[in-house]
N, C-alpha and C positions, 0 to 999 in steps of 0.2 A: 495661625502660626505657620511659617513657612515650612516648606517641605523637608529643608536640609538640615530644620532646628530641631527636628523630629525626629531626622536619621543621623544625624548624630547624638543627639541623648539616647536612642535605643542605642548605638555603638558602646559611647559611655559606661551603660547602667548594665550592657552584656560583660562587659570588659571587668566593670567590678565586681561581676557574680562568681567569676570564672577563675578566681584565686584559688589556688592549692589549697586542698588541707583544711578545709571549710573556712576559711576567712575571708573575710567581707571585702579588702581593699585598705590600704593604706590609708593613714590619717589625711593624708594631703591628698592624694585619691579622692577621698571622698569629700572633701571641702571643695577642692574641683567642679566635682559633681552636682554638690548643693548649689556653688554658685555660679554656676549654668547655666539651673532650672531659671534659677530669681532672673540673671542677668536677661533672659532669653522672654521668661513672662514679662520683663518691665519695659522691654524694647517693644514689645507687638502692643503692650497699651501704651505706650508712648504716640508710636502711629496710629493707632486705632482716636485715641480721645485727646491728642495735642498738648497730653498733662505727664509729668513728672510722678509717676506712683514709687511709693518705698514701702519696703515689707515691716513688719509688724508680728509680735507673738502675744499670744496672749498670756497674761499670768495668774488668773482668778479663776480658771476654769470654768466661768461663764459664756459659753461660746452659743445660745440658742441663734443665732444667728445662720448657723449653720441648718438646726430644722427651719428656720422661716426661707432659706434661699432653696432648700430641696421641697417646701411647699408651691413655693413662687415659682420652680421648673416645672414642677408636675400641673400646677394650673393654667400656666400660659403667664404669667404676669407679665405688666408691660413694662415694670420697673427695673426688668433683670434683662440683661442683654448675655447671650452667649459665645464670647468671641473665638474659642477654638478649642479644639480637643488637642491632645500634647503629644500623644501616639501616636501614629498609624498602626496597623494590625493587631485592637484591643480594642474590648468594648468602649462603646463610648456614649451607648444608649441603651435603655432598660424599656422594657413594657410592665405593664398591669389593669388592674380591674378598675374604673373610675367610674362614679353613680353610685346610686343607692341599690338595695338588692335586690329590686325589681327591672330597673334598669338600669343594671350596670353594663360596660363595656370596655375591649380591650383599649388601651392608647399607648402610643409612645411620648417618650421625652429625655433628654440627656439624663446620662450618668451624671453625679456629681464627682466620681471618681474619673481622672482622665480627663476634665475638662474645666476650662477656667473662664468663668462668669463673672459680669460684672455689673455695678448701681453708678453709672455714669452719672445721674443727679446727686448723687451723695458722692463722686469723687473714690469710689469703695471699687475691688476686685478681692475674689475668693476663690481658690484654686487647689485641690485636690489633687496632689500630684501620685502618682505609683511608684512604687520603690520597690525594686527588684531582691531578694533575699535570696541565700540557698535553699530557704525550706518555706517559699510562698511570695507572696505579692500582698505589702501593706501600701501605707498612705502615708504621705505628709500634706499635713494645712499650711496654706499661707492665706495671708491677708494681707492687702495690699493698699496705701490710701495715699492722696495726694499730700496730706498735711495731716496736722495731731486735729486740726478745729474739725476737719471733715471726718476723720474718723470717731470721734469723741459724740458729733451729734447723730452720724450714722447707730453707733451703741445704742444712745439713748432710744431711739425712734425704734430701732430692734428690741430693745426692751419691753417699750410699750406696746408695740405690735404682739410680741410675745403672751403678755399682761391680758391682754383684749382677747386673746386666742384663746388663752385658757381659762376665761369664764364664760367658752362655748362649747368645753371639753373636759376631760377627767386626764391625768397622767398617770399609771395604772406600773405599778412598778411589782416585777417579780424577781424573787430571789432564783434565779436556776442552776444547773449543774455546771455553766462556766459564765458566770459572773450574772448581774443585776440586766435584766431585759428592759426596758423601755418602750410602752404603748400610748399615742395617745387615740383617745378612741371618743368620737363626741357623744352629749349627752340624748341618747336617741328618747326616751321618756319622761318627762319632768313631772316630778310627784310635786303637786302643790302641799304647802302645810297643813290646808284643811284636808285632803285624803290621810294623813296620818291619825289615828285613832289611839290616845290612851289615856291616861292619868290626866288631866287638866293643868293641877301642880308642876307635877311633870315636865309634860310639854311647855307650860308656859315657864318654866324655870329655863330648861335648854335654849329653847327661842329667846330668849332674853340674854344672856351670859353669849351666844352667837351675836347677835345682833350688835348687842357692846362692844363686842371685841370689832366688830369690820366698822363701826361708826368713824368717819374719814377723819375726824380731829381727834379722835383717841381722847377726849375731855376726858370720860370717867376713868383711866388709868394713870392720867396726871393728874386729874385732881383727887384720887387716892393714895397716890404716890403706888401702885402695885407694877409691878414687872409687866411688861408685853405678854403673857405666853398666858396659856390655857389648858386645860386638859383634862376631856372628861371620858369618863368609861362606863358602856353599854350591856348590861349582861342580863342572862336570863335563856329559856329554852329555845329552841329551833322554830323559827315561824313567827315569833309575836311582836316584827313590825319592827326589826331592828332594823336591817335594809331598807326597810322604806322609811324610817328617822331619816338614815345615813343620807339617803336619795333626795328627798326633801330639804336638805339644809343645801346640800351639793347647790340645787336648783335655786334657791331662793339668795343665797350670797352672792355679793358682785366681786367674786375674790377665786384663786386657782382653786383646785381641790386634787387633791393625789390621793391613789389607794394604794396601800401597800398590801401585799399579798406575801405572809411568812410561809415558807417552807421549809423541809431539813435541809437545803444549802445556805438557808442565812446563818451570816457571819457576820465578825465585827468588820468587816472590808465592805458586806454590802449594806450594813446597820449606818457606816459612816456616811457612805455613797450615796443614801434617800436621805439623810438628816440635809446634805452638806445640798442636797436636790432641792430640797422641803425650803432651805434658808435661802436658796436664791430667788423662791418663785413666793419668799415670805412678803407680805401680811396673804398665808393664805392657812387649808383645812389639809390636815393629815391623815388621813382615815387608815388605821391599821385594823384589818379582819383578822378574826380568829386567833388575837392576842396570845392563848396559852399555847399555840402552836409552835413557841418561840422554844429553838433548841434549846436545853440544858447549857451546852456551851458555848451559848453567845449572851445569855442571860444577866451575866456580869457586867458584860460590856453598853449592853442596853440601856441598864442600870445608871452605868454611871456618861452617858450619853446623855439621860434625862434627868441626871443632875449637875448637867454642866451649866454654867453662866450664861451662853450666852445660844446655847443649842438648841432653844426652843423659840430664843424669841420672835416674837413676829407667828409662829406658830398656833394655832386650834387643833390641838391631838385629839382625835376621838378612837379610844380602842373598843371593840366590840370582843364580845364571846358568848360560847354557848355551854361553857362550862367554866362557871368562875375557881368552882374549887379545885381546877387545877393552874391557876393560873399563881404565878410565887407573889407570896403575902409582902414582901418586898417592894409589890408594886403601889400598893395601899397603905400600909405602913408608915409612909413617909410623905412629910409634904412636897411637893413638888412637881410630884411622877404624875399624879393625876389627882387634880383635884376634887374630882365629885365622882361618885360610882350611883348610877343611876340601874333599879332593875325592875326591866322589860317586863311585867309579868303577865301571867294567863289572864286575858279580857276577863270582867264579870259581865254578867245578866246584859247591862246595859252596853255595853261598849259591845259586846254581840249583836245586841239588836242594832246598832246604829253600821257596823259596818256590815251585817248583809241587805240592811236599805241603802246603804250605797254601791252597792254593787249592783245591785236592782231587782233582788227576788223580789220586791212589793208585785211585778210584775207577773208573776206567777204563785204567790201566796197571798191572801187576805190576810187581813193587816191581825185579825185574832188567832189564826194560824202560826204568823211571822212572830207572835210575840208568846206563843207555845213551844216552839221551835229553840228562840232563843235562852230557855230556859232549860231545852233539855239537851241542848252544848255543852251544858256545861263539863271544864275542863278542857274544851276543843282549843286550840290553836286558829289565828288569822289565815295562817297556811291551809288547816283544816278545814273552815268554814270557807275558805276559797275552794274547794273541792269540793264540800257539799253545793255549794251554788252550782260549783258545774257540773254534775249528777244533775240536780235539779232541773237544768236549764238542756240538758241532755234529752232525759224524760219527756220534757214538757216537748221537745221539739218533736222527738218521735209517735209519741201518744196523747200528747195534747192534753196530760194530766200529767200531777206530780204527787206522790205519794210521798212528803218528805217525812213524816214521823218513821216510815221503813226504809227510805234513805241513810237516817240519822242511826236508826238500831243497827243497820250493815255497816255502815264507818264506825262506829264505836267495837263493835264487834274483831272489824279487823284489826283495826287498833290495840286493841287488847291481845290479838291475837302476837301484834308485832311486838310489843311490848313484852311477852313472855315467851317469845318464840314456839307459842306449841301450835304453829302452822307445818315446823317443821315436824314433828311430832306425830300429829295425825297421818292415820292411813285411809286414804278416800279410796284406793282402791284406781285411782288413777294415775296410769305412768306414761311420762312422757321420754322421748325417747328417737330411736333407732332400731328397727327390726333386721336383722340380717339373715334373710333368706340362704 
């Protein structure tokens, strides 16, 4: 962009900050000013690509386009071209960590703020402009396309580019102290379906009722005539293999999957915000952790969120908890909110012994050991018996022996201990601390 179209928009956009009396600038002032920006971005791609661009808003609130063009600056794409930053003396470039966490390193790459990019092949620009306030520096979006065909197919193709993205990633949604966060974060471990351990029934119920739902013709929903939507809930103690259900479907569907993380800032604003999230990236999987964690005063609004008509559809809600009896009977009560309540419970005999042969004590237990062992778990947690393996596997490194039946009596021990708190209790006679001389 030329140099003089850059010192006069900072003139401009000083001009309108600097009104008496905190006001922003006159109505016509500020139309001015908007149509500057445009008139100014649509002459340098004019020159730039020998095409006619007009602007464009959006109305659906579907805009991932915007994260595919800030992926496509941070990796180099060759489909994005950068034609100019709109400022002088303002950022117009960012750095960060790129790699994995062994080899990660600094790089740079344009801001998307300040700077206006463009999909020459799709006839498409997108442009972050800065907008001067008395109390800070926000943004306005534009979009900009040669014609409605080129931008209509450009959508489509971001859509899909989208679609493809997030069944290599999770979208991790938290409620926080100023509004709804946004993560995406890829799937760095994939739990296959056979490392999941439980009920047979069970599992094969879940696996099935998933599988139905993502089947590409959706045949058994029309030929039942049942609604799109689904929704089942996970409950039972800390440990026993709820996460790793969760992780395992994640992996195994060819479809998004979002977690939603409740906290005390969720609200009905950010309850509406992951639904209205959930139904753009629908046919996909909603995973809400720690269901009963749902404030008191948004529990209404949930409520009837999940009995709206059309709020779910396209949807696989899976809630999870670790305590159901607090979670409001409201949820269960009624059809629709969720229809199956499945509970997690403590492994028996067998389901012990099968998953610490998969974890691989065989390797340090004989097999008449492993299967003494697995009986005097009992009561232990997946989480638990992941812990005695690694004692186990601890021992065995430093002494070349594993003494698991007093392994087994020391975890049960403290366990018991935790459970009744009388660790606090006892006086060993040992204090830890600070001596001040």
């Amino acid at each position: 962009m030329k140099r003089d179209y850059k010192v006069k928009l900072r003139e401009v956009t000083t001009a309108a900050v600097s009104v008496p009396n905190g006001a922003e600038g006159s109505p016509l002032t500020a139309y001015g000013d908007y149509a500057y920006v445009l008139r100014s971005i649509q002459s340098v791609l004019s020159d730039l690509y020998g095409k006619d661009y007009e602007p464009y808003v959006s109305d659906d609130g579907k805009e991932e386009y915007w994260e595919l063009l800030e992926q496509d600056v941070k990796t180099g794409s060759p489909y994005v071209q950068h034609v100019t930053k709109i400022f002088d003396h303002m950022e117009s470039r960012a750095f960060g960590m790129q790699g994995d966490s062994e080899a990660s390193s600094y790089h740079t790459f344009p801001t998307l703020r300040n700077n206006v990019f463009a999909y020459p092949d799709w006839g498409i620009a997108l442009a972050r402009v800065p907008i001067f306030r008395m109390h800070g520096i926000g943004a306005e979006d534009f979009v900009f396309a040669v014609d409605d065909a080129s931008l209509q197919r450009f959508l489509e193709q971001s859509r899909q580019r989208r679609r493809d993205l997030d069944r290599r990633q999770v979208t991790i949604f938290t409620d926080g102290p100023h509004g709804m966060e946004k993560e995406l974060a890829p799937i760095t471990r994939m739990v296959d379906r056979t490392d999941v351990i439980m009920k047979v029934e069970v599992k094969r119920d879940i696996f099935r009722s998933i599988d139905q739902f993502f089947d590409e013709d959706r045949t058994f929903f029309k030929e039942y005539q049942l609604p799109y939507k689904r929704g089942i809930l996970l409950y039972g103690k800390p440990g026993n293999g709820k996460t790793t259900l969760v992780k395992s479907i994640a992996g195994s569907v060819q479809a998004p999957v979002a977690y939603w993380q409740i906290t005390e800032n969720t609200c009905s604003d950010s309850i509406q915000e992951v639904f209205q999230a959930a139904a753009n990236l629908a046919p996909m999987i909603l995973v809400i952790e720690d269901i009963d964690a749902m404030p008191q005063r948004a529990r209404s609004y949930f409520l009837n969120i999940l009995d709206g008509a059309t709020s779910k559809e396209g949807i696989f809600l899976i809630g999870t908890t670790n305590y159901p009896e607090q979670i409001d009977p409201a949820l269960m009560n009624r059809a629709g909110r969720f229809d199956r309540a499945y509970e997690i419970k403590l492994p028996d005999v067998t389901l012990r012994q099968l998953y610490l042969e998969q974890k691989g004590i065989g390797k340090l237990l004989t097999d008449d050991v492993l299967k003494v062992t697995a009986m005097q778990t009992e009561g232990f947690t997946f989480a638990q018996l992941n812990e005695l393996y690694t004692a186990a596997a601890l021992q065995w490194h430093y002494e070349q022996h594993v003494d698991i039946e007093k392994l087994v009596k020391a975890m049960r021990s403290d366990l018991q201990k935790g459970q009744s708190m009388s660790w606090l209790k006892e006086d060993s006679g040992v204090r830890v601390g600070f001596m001040i001389g």
